[in-house]
Each structure stands twice: as structure tokens, then as C-alpha cells.
C-alpha positions in Angstrom: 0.0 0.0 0.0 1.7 2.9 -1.2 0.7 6.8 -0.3 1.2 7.6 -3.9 0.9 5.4 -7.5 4.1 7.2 -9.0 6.3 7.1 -5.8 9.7 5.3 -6.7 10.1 1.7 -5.3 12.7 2.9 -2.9 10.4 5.6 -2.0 7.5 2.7 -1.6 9.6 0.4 0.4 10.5 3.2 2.8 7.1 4.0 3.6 6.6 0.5 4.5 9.5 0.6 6.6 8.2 3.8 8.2 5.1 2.1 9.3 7.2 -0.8 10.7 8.7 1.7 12.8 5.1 3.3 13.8 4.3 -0.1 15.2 7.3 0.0 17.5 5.8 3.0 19.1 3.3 3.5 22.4 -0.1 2.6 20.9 -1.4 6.3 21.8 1.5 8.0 19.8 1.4 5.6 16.0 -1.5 7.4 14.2 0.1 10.6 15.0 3.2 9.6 13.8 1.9 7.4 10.7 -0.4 10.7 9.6 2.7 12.9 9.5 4.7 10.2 7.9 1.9 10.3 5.1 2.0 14.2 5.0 5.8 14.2 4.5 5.4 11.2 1.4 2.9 13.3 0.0 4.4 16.4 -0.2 7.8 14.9 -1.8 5.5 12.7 -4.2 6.3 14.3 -7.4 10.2 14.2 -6.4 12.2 12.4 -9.6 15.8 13.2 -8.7 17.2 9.7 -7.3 19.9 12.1 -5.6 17.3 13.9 -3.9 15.2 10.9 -3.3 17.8 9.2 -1.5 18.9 12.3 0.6 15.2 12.5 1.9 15.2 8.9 2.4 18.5 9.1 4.2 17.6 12.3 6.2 14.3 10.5 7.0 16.0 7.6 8.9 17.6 9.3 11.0 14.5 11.4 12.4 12.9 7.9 12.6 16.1 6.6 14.6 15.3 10.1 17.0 11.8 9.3 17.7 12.5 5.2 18.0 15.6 6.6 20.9 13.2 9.3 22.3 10.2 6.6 23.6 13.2 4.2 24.2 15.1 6.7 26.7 11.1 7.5 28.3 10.1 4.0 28.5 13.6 3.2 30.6 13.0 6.5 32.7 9.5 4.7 33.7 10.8 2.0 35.2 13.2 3.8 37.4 
């Protein structure tokens, strides 16, 4: 299921892996996350430079990394 018919396959395969990652989250917290995941693939739809595709995608894994650390770092301060 891709946000987009003409996203690129790399582009399609990251948004799966984006919602993999939206599973990994509290249950209160994924549809945020999953509806501005959408917001961002949709607004960088039409991009066709595999340059700048890749430099989103690349940019894009590391916010994912942030957020994944964030709830991570808050679920260990919990249990303290």
C-alpha cells in the first residue's frame, strides 16, 4: 500500500518501513506519527531526482532513529 501510485520503489519500500517503525511506538503515539509520515510522502511525491530521493530517504532515517531513541530513553526512565 503505497501513499502515492508514481512514488519510486525505494520511495515505496521506505514508507513501509516507516510504518514498521510506527508499530514499534506507544499505541497512543502511531497514528500521529503514521499521519505525519503520510504528510511528508505526499508532499515529496512528485520528487524524480534519485539524488534527492535518496537524501530524503537518508535524512528520514535518522528522524525515525530520534523518535524510536526518544520513547526508548522515556520507557527506561519509567521503570526507574
Amino acid at each position: 500500500d503505497t501513499p502515492h501510485p508514481r512514488m519510486s520503489s525505494a520511495g515505496a519500500s521506505f514508507y513501509r518501513d516507516v510504518l514498521r517503525a510506527c508499530r514499534r511506538l506507544p499505541r497512543d503515539t502511531q497514528s500521529y506519527y503514521r499521519h505525519h509520515a503520510r504528510e511528508n510522502f505526499v508532499a515529496h511525491r512528485d520528487e524524480l531526482d534519485p539524488e534527492r530521493i535518496a537524501h530524503i530517504i537518508e535524512h528520514s532515517r535518522g528522524k525515525i532513529e530520534w523518535v524510536l531513541n526518544k520513547y526508548r530513553e522515556g520507557a527506561k526512565t519509567e521503570r526507574r
